[in-house]
N, CA, C and O atoms as a printed pandas DataFrame, in Angstrom:
     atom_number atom_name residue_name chain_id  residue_number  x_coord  y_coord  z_coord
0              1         N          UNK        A               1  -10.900   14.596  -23.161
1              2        CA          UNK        A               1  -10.550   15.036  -21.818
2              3         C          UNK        A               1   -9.950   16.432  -21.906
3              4         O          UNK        A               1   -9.249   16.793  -22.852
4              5         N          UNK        A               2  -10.369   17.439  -20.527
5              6        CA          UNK        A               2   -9.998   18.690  -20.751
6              7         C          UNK        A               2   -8.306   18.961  -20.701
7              8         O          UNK        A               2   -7.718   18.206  -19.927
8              9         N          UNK        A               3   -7.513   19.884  -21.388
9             10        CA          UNK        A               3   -6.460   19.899  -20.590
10            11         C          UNK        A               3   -6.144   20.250  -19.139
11            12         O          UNK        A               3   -4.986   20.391  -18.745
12            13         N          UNK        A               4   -7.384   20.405  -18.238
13            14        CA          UNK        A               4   -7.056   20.932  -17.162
14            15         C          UNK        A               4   -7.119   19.607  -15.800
15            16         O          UNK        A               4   -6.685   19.479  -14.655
16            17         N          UNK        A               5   -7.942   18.807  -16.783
17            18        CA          UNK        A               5   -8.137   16.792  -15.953
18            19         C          UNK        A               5   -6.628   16.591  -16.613
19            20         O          UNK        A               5   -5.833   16.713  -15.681
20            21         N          UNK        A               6   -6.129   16.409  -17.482
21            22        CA          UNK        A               6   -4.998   15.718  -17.747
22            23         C          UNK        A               6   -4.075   16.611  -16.947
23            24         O          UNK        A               6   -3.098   16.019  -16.488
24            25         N          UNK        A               7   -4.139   17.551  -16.751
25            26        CA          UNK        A               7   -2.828   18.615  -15.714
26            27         C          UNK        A               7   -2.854   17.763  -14.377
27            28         O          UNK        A               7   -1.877   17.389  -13.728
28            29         N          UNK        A               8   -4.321   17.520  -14.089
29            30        CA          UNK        A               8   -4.385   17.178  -12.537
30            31         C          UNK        A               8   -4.025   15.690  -12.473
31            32         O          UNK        A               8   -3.350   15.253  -11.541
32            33         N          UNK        A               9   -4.601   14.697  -13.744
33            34        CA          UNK        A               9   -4.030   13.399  -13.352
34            35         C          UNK        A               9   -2.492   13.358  -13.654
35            36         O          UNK        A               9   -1.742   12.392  -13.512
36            37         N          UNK        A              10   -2.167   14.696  -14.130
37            38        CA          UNK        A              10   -0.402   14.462  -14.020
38            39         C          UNK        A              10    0.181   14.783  -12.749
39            40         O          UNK        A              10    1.203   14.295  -12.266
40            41         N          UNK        A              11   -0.469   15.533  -12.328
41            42        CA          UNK        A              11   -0.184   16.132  -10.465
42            43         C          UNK        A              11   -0.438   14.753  -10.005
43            44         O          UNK        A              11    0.551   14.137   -9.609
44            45         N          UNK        A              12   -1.734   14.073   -9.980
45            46        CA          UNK        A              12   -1.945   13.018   -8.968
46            47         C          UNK        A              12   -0.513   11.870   -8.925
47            48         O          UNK        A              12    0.104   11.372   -7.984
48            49         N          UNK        A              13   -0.361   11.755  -10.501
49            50        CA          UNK        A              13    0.505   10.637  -11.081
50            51         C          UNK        A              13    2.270   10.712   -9.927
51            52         O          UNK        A              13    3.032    9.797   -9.614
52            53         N          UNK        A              14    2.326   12.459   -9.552
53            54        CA          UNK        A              14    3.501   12.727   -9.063
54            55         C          UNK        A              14    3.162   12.771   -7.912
55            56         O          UNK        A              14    4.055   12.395   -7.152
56            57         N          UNK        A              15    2.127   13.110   -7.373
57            58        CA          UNK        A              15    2.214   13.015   -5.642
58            59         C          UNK        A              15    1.488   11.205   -5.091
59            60         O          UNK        A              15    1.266   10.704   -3.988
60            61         N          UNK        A              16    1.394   10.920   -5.919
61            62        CA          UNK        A              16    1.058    9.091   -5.630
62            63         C          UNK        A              16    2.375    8.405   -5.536
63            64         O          UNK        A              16    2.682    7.779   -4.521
64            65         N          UNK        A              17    3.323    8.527   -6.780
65            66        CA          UNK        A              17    4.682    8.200   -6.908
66            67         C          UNK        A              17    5.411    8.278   -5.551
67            68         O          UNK        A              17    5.989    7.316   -5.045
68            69         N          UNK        A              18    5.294   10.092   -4.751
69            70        CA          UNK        A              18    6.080   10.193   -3.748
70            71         C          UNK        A              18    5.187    9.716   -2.185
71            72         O          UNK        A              18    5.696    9.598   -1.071
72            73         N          UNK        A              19    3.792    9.517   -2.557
73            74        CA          UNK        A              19    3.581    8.621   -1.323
74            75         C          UNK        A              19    4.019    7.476   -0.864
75            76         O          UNK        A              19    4.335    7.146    0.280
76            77         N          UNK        A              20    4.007    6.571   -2.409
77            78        CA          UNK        A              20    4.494    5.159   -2.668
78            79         C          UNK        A              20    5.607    5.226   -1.923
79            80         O          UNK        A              20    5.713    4.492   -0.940
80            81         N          UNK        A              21    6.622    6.129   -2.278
81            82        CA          UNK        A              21    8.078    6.070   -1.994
82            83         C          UNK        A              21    8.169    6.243   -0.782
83            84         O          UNK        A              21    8.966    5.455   -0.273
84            85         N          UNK        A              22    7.552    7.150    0.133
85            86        CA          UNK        A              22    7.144    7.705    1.199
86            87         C          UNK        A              22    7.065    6.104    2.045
87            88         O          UNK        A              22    7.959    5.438    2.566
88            89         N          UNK        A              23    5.680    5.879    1.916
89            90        CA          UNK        A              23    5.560    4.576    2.190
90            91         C          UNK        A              23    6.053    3.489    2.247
91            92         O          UNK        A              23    5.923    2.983    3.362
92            93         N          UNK        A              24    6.779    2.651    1.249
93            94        CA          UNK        A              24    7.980    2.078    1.303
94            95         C          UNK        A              24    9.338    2.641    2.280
95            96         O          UNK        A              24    9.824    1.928    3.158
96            97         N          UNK        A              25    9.705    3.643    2.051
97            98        CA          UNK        A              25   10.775    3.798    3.372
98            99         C          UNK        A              25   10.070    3.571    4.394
99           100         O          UNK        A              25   10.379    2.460    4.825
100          101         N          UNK        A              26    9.278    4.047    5.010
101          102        CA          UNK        A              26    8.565    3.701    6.326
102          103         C          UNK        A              26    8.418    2.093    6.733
103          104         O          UNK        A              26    8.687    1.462    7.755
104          105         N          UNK        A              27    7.835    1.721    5.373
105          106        CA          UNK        A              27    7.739   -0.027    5.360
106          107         C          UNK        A              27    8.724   -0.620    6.014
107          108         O          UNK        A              27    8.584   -1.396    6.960
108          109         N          UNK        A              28   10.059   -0.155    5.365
109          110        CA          UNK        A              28   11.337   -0.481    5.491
110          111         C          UNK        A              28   11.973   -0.602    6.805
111          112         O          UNK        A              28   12.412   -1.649    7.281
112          113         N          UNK        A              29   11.989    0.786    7.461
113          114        CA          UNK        A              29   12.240    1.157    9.038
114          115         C          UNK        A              29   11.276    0.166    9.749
115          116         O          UNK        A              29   11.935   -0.453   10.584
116          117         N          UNK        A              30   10.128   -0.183    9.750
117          118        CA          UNK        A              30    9.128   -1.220   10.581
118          119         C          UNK        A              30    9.594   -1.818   10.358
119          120         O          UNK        A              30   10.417   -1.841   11.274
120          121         N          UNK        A              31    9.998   -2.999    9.325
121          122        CA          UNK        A              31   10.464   -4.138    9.010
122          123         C          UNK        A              31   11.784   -4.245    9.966
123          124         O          UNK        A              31   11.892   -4.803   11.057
124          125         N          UNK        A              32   12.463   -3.742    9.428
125          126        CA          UNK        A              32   13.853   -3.144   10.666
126          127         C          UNK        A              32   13.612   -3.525   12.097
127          128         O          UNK        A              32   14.106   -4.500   12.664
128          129         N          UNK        A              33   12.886   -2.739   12.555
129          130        CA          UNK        A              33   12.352   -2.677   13.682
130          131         C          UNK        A              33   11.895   -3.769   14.296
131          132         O          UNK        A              33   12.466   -4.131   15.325
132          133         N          UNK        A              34   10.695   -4.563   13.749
133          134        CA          UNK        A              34    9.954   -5.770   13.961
134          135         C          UNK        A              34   10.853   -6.901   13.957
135          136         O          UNK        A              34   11.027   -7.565   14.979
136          137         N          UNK        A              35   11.540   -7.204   12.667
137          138        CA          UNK        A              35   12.172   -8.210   12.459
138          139         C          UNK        A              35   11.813   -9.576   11.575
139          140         O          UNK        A              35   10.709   -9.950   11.970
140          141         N          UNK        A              36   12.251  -10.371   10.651
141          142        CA          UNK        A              36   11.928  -10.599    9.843
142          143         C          UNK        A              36   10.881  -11.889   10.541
143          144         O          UNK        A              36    9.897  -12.135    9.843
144          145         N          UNK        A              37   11.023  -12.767   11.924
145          146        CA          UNK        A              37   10.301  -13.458   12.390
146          147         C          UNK        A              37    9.035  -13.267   12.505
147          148         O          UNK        A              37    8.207  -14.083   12.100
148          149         N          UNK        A              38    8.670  -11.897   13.210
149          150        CA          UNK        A              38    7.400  -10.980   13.121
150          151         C          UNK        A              38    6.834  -10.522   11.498
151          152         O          UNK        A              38    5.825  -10.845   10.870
152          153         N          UNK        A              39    7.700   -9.852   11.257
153          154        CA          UNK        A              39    6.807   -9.509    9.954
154          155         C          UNK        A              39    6.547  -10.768    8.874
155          156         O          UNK        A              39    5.922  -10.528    7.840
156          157         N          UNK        A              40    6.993  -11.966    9.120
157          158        CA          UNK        A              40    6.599  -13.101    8.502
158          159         C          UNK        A              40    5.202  -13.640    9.412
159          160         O          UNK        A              40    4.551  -14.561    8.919
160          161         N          UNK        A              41    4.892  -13.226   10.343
161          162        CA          UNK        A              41    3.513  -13.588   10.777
162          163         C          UNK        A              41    2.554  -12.786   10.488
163          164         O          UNK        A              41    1.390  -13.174   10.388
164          165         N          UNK        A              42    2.961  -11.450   10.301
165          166        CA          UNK        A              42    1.871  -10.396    9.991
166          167         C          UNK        A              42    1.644  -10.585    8.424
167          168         O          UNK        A              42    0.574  -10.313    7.878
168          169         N          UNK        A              43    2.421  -10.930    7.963
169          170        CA          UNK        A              43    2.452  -11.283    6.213
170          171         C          UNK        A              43    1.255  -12.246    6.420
171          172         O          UNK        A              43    0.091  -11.958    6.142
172          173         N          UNK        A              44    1.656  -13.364    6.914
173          174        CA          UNK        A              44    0.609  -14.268    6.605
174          175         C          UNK        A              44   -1.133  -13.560    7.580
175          176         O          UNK        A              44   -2.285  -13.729    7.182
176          177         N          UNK        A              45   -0.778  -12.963    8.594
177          178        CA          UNK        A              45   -2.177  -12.202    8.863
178          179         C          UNK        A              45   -2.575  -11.488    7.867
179          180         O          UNK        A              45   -3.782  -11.569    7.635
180          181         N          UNK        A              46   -1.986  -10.840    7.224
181          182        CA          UNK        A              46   -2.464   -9.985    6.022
182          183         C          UNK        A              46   -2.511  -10.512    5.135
183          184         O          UNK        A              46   -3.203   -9.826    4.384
184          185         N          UNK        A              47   -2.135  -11.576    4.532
185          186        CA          UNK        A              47   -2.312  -12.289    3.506
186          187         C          UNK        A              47   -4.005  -13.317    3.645
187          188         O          UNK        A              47   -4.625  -13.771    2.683
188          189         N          UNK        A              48   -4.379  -13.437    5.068
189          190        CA          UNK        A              48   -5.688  -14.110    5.600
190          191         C          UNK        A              48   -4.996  -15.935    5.217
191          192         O          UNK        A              48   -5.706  -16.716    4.584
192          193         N          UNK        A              49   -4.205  -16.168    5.494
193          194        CA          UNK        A              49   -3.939  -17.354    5.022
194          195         C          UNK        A              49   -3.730  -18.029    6.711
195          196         O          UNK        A              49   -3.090  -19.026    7.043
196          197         N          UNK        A              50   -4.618  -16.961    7.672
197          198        CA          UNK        A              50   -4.325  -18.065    9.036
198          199         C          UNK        A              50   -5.819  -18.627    9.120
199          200         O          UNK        A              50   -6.778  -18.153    8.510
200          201         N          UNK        A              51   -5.845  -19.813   10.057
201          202        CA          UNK        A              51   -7.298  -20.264   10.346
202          203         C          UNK        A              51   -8.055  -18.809   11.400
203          204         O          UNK        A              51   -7.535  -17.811   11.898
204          205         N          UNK        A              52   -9.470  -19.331   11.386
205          206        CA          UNK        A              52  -10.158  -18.294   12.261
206          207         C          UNK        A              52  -10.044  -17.844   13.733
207          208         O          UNK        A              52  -10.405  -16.829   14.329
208          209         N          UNK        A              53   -9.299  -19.166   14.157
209          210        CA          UNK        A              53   -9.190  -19.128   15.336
210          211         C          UNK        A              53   -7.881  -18.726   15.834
211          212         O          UNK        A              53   -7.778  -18.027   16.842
212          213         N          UNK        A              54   -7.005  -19.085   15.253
213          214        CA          UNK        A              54   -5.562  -18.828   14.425
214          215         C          UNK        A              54   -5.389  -17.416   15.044
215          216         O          UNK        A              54   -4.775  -17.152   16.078
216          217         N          UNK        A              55   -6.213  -16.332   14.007
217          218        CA          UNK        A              55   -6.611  -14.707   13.259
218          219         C          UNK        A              55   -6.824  -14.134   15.129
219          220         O          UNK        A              55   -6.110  -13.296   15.679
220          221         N          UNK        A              56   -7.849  -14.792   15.691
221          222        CA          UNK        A              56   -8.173  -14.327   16.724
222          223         C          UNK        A              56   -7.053  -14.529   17.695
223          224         O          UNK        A              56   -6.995  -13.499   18.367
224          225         N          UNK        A              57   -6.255  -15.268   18.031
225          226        CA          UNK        A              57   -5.112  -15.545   18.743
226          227         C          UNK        A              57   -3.996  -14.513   18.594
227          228         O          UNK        A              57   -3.474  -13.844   19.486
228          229         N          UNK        A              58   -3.682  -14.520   17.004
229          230        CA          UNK        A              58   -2.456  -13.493   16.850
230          231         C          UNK        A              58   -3.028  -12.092   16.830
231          232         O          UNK        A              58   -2.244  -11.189   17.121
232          233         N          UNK        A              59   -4.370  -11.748   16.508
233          234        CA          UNK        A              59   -5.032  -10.494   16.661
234          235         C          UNK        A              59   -4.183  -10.114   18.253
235          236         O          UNK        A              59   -3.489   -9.099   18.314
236          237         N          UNK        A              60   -4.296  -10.800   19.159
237          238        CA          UNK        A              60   -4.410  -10.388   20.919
238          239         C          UNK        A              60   -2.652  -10.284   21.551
239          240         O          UNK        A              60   -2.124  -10.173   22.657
240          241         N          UNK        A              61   -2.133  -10.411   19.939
241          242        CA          UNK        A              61   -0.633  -10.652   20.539
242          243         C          UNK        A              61    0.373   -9.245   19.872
243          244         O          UNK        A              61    1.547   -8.942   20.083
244          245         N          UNK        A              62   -0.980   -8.432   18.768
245          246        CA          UNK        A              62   -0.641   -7.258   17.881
246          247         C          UNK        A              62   -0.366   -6.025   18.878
247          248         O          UNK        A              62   -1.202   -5.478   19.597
248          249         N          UNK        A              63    0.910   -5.737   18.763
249          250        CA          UNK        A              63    1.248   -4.382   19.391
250          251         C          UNK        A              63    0.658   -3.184   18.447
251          252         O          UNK        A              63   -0.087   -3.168   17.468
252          253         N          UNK        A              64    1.437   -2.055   19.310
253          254        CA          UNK        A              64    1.698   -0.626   18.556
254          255         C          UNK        A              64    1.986   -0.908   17.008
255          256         O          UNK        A              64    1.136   -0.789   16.125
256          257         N          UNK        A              65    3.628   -1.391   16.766
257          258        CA          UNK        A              65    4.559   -1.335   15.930
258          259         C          UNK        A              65    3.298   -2.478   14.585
259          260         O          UNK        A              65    2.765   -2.118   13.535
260          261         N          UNK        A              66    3.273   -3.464   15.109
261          262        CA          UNK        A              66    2.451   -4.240   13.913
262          263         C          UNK        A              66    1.724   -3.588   13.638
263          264         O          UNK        A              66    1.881   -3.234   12.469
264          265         N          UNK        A              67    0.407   -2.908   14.379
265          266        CA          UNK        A              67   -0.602   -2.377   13.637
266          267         C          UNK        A              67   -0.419   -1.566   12.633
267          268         O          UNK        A              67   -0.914   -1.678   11.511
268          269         N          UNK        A              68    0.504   -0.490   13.132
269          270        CA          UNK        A              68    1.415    0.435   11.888
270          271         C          UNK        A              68    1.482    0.086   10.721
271          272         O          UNK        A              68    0.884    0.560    9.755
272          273         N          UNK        A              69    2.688   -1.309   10.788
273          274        CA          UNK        A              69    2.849   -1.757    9.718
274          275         C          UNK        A              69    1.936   -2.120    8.563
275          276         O          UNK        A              69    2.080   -1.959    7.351
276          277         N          UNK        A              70    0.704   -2.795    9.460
277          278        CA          UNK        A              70   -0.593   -3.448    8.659
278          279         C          UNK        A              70   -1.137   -2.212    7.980
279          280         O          UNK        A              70   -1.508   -2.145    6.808
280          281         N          UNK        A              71   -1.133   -1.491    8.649
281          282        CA          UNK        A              71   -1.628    0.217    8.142
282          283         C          UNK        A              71   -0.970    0.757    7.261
283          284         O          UNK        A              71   -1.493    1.451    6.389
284          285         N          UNK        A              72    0.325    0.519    7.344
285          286        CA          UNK        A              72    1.206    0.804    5.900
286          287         C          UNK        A              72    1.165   -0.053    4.766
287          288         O          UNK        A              72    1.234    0.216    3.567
288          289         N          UNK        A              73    1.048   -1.080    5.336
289          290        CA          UNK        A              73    0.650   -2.100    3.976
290          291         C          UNK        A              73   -0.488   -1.687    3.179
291          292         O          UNK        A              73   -0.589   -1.649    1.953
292          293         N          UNK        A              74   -1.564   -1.299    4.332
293          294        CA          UNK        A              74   -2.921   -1.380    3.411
294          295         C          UNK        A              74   -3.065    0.807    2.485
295          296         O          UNK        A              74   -3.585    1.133    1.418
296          297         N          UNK        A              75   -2.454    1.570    3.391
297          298        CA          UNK        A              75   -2.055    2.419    2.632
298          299         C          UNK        A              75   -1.361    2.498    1.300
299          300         O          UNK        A              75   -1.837    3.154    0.373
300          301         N          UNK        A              76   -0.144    1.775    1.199
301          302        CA          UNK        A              76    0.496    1.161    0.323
302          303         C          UNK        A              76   -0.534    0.722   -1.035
303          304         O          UNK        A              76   -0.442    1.281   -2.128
304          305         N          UNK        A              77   -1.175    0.002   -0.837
305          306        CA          UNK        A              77   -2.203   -0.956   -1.341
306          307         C          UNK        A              77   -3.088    0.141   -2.095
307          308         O          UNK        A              77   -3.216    0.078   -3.317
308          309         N          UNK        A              78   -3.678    1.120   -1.363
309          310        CA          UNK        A              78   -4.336    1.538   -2.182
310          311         C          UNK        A              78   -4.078    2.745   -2.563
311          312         O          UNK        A              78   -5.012    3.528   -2.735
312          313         N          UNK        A              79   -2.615    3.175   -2.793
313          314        CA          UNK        A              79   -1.683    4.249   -3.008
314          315         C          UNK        A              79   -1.690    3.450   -4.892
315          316         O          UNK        A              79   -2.078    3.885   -5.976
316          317         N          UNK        A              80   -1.024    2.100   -4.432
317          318        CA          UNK        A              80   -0.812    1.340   -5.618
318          319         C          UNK        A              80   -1.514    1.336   -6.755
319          320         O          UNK        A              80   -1.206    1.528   -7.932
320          321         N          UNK        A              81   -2.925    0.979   -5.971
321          322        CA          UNK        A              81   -4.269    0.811   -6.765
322          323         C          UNK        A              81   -4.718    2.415   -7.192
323          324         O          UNK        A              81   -5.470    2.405   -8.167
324          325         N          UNK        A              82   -4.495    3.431   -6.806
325          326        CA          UNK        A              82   -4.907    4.642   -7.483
326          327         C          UNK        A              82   -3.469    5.157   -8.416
327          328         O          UNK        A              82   -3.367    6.181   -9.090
328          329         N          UNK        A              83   -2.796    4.455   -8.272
329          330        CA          UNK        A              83   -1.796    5.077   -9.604
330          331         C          UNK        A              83   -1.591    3.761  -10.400
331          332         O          UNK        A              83   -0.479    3.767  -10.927
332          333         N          UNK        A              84   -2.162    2.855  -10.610
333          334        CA          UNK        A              84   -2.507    2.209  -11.406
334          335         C          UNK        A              84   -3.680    2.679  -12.403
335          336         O          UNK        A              84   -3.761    2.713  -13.631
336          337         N          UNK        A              85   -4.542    3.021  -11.373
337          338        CA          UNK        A              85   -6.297    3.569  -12.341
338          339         C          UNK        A              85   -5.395    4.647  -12.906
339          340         O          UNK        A              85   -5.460    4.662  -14.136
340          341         N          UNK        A              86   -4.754    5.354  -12.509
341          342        CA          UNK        A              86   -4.753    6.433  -12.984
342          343         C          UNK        A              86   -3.486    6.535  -14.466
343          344         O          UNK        A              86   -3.363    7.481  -15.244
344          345         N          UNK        A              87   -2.671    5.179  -14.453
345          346        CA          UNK        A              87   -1.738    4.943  -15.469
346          347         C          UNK        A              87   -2.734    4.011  -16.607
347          348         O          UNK        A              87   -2.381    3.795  -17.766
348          349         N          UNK        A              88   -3.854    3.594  -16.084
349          350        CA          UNK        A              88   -4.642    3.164  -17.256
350          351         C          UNK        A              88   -5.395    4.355  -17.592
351          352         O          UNK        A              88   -5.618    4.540  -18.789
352          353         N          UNK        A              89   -5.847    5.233  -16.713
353          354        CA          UNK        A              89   -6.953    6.637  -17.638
354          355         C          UNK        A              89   -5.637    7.251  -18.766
355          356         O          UNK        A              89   -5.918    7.697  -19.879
356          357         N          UNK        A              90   -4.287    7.175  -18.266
357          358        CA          UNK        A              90   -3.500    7.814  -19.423
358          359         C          UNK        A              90   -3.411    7.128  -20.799
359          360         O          UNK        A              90   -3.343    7.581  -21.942
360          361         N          UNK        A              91   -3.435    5.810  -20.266
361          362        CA          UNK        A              91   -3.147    4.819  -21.757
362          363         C          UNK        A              91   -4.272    4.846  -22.769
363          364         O          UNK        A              91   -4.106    4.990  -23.981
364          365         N          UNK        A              92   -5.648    4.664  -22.042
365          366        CA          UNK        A              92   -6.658    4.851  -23.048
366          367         C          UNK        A              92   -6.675    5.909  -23.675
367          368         O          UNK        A              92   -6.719    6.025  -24.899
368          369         N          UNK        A              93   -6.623    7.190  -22.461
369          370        CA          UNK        A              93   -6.410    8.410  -23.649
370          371         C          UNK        A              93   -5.234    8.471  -24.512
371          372         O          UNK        A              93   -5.437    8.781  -25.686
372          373         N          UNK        A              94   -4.070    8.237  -24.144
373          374        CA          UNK        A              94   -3.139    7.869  -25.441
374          375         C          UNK        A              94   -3.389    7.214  -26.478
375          376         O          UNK        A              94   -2.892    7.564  -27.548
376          377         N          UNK        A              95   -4.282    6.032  -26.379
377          378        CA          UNK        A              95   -4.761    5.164  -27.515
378          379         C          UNK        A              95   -5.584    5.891  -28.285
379          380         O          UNK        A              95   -5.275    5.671  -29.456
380          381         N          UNK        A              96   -6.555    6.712  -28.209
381          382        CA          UNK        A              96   -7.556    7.457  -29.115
382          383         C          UNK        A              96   -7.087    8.459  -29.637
383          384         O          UNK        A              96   -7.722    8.983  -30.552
384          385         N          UNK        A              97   -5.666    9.094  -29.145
385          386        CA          UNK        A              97   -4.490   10.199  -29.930
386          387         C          UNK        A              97   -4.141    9.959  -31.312
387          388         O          UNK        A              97   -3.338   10.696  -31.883
């Protein structure tokens, strides 16, 4: 790998970190906001652990503030999942060092 890919997956490694973090406070303030009754229903909407008919019911009851949240979750999610790939592209190349 060039040194100029390892410069950038070290940039990515630091601006993923401060999205994460980014993200999580925000998480935090919604949660706040919503309340732990609510965000225990959207958990389980996002988790898909409601029936179908269930999904369609609480879909029609989703404000502003939930959708957000669901949106931060799934941002979150794949904030997670790209600084993960990107803490395994470091390890392999560490391993062949």
């Amino acid at each position: 790998m060039r040194p100029d890919d390892v410069e950038f997956m070290g940039d990515m490694v630091v601006q993923l970190d401060a999205t994460i973090q980014k993200l999580v406070e925000e998480e935090l303030v919604l949660i706040d906001k919503l309340g732990d009754v609510r965000v225990e229903e959207l958990k389980e909407y996002w988790d898909l652990t409601l029936a179908p008919d269930e999904e369609m019911e609480f879909k029609r009851t989703m404000d502003y503030w939930d959708k957000i949240l669901i949106r931060t979750w799934a941002h979150l999610k794949r904030a997670h999942n790209s600084r993960a790939e990107v803490g395994k592209t470091f390890m392999k190349l560490n391993s062949k060092l």
